[in-house]
PASEBA-1860 file (N, C-alpha, C; in nm, 3 decimals):
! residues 211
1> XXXXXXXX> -0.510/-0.308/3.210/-0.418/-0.195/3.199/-0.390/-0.138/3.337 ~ -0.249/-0.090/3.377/-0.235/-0.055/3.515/-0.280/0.124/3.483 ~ -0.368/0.122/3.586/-0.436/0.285/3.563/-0.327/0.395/3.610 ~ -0.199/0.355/3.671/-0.121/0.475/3.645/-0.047/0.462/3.588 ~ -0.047/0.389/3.507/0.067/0.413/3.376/-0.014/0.526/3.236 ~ 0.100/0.614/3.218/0.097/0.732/3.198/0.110/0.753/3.012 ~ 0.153/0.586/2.999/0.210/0.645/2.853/0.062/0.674/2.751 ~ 0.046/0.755/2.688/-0.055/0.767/2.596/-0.119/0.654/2.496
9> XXXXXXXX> 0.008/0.569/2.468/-0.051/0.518/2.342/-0.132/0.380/2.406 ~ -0.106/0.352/2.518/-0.167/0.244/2.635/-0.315/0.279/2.676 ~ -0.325/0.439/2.695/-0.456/0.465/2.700/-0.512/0.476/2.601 ~ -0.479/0.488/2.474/-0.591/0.562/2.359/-0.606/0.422/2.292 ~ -0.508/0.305/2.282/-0.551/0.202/2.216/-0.543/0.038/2.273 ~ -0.693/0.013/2.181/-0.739/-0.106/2.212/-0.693/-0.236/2.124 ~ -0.661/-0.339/2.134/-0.594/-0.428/2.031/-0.707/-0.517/2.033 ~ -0.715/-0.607/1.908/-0.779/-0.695/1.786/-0.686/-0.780/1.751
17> XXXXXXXX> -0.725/-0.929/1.793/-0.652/-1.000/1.742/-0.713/-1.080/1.655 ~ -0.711/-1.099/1.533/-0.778/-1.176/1.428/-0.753/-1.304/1.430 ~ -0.883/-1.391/1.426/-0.874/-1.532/1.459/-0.974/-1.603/1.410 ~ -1.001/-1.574/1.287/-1.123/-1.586/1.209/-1.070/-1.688/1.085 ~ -0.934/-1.753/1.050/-0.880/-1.844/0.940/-0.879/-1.966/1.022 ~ -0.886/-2.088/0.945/-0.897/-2.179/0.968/-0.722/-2.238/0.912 ~ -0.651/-2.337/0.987/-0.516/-2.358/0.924/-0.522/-2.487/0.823 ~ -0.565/-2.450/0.717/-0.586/-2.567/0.627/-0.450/-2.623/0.586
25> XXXXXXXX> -0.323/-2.529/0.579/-0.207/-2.657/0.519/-0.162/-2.692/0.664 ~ -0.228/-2.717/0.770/-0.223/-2.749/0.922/-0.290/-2.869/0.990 ~ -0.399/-2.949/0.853/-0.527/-3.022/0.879/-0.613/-2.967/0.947 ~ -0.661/-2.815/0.917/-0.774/-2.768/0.930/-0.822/-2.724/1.050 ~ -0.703/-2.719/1.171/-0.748/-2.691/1.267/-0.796/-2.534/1.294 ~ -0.816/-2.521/1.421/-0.864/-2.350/1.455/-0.712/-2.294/1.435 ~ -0.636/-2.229/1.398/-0.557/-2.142/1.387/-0.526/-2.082/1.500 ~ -0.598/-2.052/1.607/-0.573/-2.035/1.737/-0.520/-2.088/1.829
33> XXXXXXXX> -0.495/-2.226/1.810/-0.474/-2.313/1.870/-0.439/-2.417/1.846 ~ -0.351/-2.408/1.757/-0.222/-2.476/1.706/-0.134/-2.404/1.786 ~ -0.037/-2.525/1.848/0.043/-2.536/1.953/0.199/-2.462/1.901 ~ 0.229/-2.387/1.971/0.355/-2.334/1.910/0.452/-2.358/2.107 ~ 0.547/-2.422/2.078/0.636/-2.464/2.222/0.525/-2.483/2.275 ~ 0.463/-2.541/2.293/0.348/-2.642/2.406/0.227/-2.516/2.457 ~ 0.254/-2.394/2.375/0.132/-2.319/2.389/0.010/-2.258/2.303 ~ -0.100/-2.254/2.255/-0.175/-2.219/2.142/-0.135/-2.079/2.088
41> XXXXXXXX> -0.130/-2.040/1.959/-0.105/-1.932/1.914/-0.153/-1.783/1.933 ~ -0.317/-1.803/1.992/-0.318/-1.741/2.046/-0.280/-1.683/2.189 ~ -0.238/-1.764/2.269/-0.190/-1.715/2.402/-0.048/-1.604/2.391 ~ 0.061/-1.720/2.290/0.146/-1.625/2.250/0.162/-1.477/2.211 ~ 0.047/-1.461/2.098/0.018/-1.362/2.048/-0.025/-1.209/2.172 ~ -0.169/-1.299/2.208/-0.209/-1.147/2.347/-0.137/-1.180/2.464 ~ -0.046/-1.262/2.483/0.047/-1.209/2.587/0.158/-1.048/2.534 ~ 0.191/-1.100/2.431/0.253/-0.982/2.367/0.204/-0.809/2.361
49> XXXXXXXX> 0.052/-0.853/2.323/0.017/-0.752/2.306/-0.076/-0.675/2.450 ~ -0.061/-0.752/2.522/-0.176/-0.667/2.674/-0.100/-0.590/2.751 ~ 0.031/-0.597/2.736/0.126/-0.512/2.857/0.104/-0.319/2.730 ~ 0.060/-0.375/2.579/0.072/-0.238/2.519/-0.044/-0.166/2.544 ~ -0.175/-0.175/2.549/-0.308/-0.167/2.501/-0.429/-0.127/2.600 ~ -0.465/-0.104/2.575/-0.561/-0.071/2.714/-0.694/-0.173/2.696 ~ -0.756/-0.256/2.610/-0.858/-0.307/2.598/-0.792/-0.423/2.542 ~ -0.869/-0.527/2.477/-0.805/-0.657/2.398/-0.960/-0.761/2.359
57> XXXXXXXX> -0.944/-0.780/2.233/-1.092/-0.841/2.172/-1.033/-0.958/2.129 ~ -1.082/-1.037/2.029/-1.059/-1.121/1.936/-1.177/-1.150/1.842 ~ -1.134/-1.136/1.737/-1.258/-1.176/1.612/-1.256/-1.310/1.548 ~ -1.357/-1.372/1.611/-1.356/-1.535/1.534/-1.526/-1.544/1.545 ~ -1.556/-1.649/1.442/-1.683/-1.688/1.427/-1.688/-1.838/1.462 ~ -1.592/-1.892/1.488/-1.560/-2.044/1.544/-1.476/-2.055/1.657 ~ -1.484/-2.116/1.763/-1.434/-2.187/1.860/-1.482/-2.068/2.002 ~ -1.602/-1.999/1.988/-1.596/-1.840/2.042/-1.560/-1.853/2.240
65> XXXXXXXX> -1.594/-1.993/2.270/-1.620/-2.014/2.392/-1.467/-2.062/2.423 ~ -1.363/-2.111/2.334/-1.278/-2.156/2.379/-1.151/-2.018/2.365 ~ -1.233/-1.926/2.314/-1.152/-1.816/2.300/-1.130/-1.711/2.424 ~ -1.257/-1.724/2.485/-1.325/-1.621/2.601/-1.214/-1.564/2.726 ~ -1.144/-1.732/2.735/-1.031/-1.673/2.852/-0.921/-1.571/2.820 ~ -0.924/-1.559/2.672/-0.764/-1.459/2.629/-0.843/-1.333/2.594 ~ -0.930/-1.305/2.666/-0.942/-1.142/2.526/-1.106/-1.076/2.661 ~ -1.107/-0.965/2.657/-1.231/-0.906/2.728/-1.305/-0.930/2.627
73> XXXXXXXX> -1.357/-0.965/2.502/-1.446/-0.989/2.422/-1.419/-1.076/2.301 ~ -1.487/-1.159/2.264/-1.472/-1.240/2.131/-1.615/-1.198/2.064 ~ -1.550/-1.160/1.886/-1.628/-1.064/1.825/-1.670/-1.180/1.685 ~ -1.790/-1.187/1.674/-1.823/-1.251/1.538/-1.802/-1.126/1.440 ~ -1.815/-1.213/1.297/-1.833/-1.098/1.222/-1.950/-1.021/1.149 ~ -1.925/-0.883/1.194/-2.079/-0.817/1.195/-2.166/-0.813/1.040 ~ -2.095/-0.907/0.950/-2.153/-0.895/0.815/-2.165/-1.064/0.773 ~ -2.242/-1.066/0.681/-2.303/-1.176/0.678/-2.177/-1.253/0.552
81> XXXXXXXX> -2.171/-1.345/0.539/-2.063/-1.424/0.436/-1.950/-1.433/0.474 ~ -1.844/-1.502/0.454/-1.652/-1.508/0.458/-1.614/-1.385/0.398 ~ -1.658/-1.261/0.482/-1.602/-1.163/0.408/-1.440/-1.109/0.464 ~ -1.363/-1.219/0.512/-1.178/-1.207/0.550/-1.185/-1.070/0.650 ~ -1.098/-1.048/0.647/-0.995/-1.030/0.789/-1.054/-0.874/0.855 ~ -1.105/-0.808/0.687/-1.146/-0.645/0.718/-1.278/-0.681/0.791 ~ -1.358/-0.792/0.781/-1.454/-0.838/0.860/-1.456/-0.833/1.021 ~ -1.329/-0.871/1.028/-1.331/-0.832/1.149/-1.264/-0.748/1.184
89> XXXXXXXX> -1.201/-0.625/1.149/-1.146/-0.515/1.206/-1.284/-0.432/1.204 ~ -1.389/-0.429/1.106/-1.492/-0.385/1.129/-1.582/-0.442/1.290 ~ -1.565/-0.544/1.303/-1.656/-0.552/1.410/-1.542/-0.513/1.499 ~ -1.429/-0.478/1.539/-1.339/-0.439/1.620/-1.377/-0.329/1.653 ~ -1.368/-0.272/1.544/-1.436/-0.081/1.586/-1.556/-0.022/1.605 ~ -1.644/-0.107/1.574/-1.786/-0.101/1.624/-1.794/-0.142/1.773 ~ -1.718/-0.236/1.812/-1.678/-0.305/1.937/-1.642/-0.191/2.050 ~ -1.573/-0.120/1.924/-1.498/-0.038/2.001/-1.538/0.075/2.073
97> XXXXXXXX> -1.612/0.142/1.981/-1.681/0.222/1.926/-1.820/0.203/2.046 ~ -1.898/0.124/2.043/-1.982/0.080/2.157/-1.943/0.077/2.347 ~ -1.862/0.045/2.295/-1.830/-0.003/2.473/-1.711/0.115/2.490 ~ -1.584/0.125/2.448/-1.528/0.253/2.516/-1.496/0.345/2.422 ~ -1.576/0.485/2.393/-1.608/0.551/2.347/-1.490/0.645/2.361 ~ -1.449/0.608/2.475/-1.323/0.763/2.527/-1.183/0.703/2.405 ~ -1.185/0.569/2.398/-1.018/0.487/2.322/-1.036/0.541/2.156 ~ -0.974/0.617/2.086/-0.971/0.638/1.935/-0.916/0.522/1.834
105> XXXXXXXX> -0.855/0.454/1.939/-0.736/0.340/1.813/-0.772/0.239/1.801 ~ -0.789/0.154/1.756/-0.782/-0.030/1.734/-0.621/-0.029/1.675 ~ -0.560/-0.161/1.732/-0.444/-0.219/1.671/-0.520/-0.337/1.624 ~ -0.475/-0.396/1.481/-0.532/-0.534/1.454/-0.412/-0.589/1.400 ~ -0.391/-0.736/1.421/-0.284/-0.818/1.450/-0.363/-0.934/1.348 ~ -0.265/-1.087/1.337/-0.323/-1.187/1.323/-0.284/-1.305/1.415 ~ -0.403/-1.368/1.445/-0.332/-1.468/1.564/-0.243/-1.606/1.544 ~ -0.170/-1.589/1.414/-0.072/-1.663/1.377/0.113/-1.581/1.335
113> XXXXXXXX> 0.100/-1.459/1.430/0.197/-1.401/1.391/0.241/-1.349/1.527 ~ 0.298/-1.458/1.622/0.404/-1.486/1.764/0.505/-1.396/1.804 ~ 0.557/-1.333/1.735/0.670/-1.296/1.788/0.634/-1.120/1.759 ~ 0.541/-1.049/1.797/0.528/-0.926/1.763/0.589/-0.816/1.858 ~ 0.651/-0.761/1.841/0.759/-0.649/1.887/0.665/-0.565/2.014 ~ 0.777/-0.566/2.093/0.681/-0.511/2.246/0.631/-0.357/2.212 ~ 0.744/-0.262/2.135/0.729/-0.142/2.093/0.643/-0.138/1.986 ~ 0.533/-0.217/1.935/0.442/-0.202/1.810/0.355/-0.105/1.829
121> XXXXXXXX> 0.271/-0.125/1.919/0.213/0.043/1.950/0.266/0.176/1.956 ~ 0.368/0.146/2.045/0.429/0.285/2.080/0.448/0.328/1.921 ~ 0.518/0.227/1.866/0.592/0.350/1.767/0.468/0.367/1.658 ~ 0.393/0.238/1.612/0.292/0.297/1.562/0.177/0.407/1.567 ~ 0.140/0.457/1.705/0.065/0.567/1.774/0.150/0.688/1.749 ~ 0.278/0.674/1.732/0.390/0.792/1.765/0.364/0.812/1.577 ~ 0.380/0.726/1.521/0.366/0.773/1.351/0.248/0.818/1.308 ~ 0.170/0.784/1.340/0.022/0.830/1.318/0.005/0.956/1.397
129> XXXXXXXX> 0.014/0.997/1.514/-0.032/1.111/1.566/0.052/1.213/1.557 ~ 0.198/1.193/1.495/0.277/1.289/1.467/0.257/1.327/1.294 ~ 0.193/1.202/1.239/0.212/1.242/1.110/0.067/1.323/1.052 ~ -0.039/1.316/1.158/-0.179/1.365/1.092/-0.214/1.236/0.994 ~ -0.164/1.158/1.004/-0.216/1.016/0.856/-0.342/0.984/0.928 ~ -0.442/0.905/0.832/-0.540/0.819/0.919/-0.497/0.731/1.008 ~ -0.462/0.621/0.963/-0.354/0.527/1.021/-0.184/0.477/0.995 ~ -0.191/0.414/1.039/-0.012/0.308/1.067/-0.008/0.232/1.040
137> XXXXXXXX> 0.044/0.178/0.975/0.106/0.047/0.899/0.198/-0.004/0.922 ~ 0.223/-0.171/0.996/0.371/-0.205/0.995/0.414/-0.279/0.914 ~ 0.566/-0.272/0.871/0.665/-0.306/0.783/0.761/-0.396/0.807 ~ 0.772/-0.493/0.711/0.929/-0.512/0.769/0.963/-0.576/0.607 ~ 1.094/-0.586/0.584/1.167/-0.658/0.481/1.137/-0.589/0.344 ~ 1.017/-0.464/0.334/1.030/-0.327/0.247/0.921/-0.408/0.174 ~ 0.855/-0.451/0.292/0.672/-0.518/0.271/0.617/-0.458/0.356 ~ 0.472/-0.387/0.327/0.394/-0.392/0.436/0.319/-0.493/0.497
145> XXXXXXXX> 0.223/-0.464/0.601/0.113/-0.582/0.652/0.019/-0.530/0.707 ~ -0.081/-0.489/0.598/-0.221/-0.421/0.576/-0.299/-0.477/0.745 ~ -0.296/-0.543/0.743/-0.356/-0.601/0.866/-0.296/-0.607/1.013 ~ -0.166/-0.575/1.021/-0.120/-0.499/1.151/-0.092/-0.366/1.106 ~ -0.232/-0.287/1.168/-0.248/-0.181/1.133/-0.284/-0.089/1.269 ~ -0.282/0.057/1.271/-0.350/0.124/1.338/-0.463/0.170/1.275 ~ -0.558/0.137/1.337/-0.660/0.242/1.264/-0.772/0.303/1.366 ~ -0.814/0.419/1.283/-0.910/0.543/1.364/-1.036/0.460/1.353
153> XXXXXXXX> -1.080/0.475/1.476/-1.246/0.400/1.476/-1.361/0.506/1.425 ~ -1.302/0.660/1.340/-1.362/0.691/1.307/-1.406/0.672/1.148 ~ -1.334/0.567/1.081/-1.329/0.482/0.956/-1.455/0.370/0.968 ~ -1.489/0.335/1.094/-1.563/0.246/1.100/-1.674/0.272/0.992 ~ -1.755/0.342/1.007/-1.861/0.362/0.904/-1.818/0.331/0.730 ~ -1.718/0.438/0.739/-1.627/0.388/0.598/-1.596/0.238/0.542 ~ -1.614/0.191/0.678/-1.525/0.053/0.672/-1.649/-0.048/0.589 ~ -1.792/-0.038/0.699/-1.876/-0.104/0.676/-1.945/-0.070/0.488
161> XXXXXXXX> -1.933/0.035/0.495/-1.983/0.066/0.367/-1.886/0.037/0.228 ~ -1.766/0.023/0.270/-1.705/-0.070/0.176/-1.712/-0.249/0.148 ~ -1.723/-0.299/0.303/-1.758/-0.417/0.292/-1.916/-0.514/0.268 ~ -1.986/-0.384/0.247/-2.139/-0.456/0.236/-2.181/-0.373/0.081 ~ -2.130/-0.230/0.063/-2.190/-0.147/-0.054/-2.137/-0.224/-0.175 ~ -1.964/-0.194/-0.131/-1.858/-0.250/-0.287/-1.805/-0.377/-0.261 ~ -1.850/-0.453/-0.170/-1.761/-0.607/-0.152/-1.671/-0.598/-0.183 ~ -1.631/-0.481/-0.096/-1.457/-0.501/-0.066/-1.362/-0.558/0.043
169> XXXXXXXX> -1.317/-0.670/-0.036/-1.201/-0.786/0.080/-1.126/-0.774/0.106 ~ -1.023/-0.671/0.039/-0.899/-0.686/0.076/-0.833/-0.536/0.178 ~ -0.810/-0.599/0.246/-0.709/-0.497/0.323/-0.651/-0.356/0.277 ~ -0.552/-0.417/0.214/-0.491/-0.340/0.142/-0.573/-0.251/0.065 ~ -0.668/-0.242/-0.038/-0.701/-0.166/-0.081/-0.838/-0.091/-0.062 ~ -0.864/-0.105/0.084/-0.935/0.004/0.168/-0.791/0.113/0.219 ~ -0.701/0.050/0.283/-0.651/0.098/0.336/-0.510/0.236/0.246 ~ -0.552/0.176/0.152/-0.489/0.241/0.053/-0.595/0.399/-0.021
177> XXXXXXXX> -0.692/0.402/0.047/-0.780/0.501/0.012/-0.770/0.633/0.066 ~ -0.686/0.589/0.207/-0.664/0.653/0.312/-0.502/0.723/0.324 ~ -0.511/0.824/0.450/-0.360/0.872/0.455/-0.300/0.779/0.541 ~ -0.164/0.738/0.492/-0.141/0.624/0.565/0.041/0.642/0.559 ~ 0.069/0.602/0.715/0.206/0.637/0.735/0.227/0.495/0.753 ~ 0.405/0.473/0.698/0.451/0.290/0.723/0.559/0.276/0.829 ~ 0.553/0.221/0.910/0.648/0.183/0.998/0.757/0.090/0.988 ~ 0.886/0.081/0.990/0.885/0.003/0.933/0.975/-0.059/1.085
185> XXXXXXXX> 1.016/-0.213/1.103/1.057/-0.225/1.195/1.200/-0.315/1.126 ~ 1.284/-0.388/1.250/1.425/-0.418/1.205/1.345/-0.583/1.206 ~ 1.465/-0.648/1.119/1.468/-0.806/1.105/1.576/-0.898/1.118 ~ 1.679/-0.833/1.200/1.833/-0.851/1.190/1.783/-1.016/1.235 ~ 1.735/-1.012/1.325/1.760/-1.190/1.411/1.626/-1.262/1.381 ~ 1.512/-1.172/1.357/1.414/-1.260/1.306/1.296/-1.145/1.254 ~ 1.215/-1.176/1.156/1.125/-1.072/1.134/1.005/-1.085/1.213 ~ 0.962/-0.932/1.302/0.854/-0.960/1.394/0.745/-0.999/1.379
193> XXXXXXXX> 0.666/-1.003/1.211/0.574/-1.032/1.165/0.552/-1.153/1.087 ~ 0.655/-1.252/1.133/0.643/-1.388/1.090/0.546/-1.489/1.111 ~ 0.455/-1.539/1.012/0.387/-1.599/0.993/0.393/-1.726/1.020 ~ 0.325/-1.802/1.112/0.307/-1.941/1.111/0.189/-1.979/0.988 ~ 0.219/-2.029/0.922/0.106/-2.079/0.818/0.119/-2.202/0.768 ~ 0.243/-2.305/0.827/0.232/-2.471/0.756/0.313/-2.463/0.855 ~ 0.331/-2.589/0.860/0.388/-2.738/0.970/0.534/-2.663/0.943 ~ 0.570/-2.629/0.823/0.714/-2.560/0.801/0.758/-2.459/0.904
201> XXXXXXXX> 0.647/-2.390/0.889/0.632/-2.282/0.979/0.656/-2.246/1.127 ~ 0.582/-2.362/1.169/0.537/-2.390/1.275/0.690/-2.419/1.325 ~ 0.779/-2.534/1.257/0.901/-2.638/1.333/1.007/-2.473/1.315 ~ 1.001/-2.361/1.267/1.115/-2.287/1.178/1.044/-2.181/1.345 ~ 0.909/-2.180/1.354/0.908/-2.096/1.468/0.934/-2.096/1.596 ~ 0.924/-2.250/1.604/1.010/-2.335/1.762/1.112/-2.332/1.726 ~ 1.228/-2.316/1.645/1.357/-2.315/1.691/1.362/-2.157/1.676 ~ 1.324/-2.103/1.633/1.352/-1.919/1.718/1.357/-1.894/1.814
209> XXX> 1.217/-1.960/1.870/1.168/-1.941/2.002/1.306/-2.023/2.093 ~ 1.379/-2.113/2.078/1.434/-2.178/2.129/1.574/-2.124/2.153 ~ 1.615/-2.024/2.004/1.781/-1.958/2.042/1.752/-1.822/2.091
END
């Protein structure tokens, strides 16, 4: 982060990039690193997101050493079993939570979703701290995406005690417990939260990238 840049939402938040799925309709590779225009998905992804953020992690329990160069930390997950994606936004904010104590936010992303909007923080930090909500939620196509989220690392505790007390997996309905504002963003030329998830995917995301 350049230390005189002034904007708020650069200092208060830290981004999470989730990298914990394996791409099974892909032949099973790391999800990280499946090649999108001759670069792994994750590179794409935290290039996007480091010019917003003041910190940058990644949560995977596989490939952790080949992850190390994109992120100040690669985070296993702090609970024992395939407990999905809230698995690792929990160890994000404990992460967080540990090491810089002064940052309130985690952004969490997934590292198969390339094309994420340079303004995702800004406007998400701007909805949340204007609205008093817990967190931010982004939108597009009059869907949300539980998992590019803002959230308060003061949920963390909340977080853990849903995922170990009530074996609760899903995103969405932690996050639905909470006050929660939606963002929603535009999709005129392509939607920012587009998913690579099959070979379909993948050929439909190189020619975006390409016009």
């Amino acid at each position: 982060m350049n230390t005189t840049d002034t904007a708020p939402w650069r200092r208060q938040v830290a981004g999470l990039v989730l990298a914990g799925g394996l791409a099974r309709r892909m032949g099973g590779r790391h999800k990280a690193f499946v090649r999108l225009a001759g670069r792994p998905l994750v590179a794409h992804v935290t290039e996007r997101l480091r010019p917003q953020i003041a910190h940058l992690a990644i949560s995977a329990n596989a490939e952790r050493e080949r992850l190390r160069p994109y992120a100040e930390a690669v985070l296993p997950d702090p609970v024992p079993g395939f407990a999905g994606p809230l698995a690792g936004v929990l160890a994000g904010l404990e992460w967080l939570r540990a090491t810089h104590p002064d940052i309130p936010w985690l952004l969490s992303v997934p590292v198969d979703a390339p094309f994420l909007p340079p303004d995702l923080v800004e406007r998400l930090w701007h909805a949340a701290t204007r609205s008093g909500a817990d967190m931010a939620v982004a939108a597009s196509n009059d869907r949300i995406h539980p998992i590019i989220a803002l959230w308060p690392v003061r949920l963390a505790d909340a977080l853990r005690h849903a995922l170990v007390e009530e074996k609760l997996r899903k995103a969405a309905d932690f996050i639905s417990r909470h006050r929660l504002v939606r963002v929603s963003f535009e999709t005129r030329r392509i939607d920012p939260f587009f998913n690579v998830n099959s070979m379909q995917d993948l050929e439909c995301a190189t020619r975006l990238l390409r016009s």
